[in-house]
Residue, then its C-alpha position, 0 to 999 in steps of 0.5 A: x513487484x519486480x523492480x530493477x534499482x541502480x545503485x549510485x556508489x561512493x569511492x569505495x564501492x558503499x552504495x549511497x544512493x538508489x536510482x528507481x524507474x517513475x513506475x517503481x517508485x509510483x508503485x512503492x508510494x502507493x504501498x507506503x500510502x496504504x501502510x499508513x492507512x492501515x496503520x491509521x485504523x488499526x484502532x478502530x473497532x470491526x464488524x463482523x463479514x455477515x454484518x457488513x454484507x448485510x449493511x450493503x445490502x440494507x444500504x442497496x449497494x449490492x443486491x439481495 
């Protein structure tokens, strides 16, 4: 990510506000959406790689 803010100051120079691009500020909802998704599941129990790949293959959504 590269953005670019502008940043809105108060009399004294004290950056109150911050000005994104629509593409920037897209971008950062995403991440955030995908923090709290994380966050979400971070209780659920894992599987190891094999059996998952193994599930996929059982359930026909990637070849043998």
């Amino acid at each position: 990510m590269n953005f670019a803010p502008k940043f809105v100051t108060n009399d004294t120079g004290e950056r109150t506000d911050v000005i994104l691009s629509i593409s920037d500020f897209e971008s950062l909802m995403e991440d955030l959406a995908d923090l709290a998704a994380i966050a979400d599941r971070r209780s659920e129990t894992t599987i190891p790689h094999e059996d998952f790949l193994s599930q996929l293959k059982a359930d026909g959504i990637i070849p043998n």
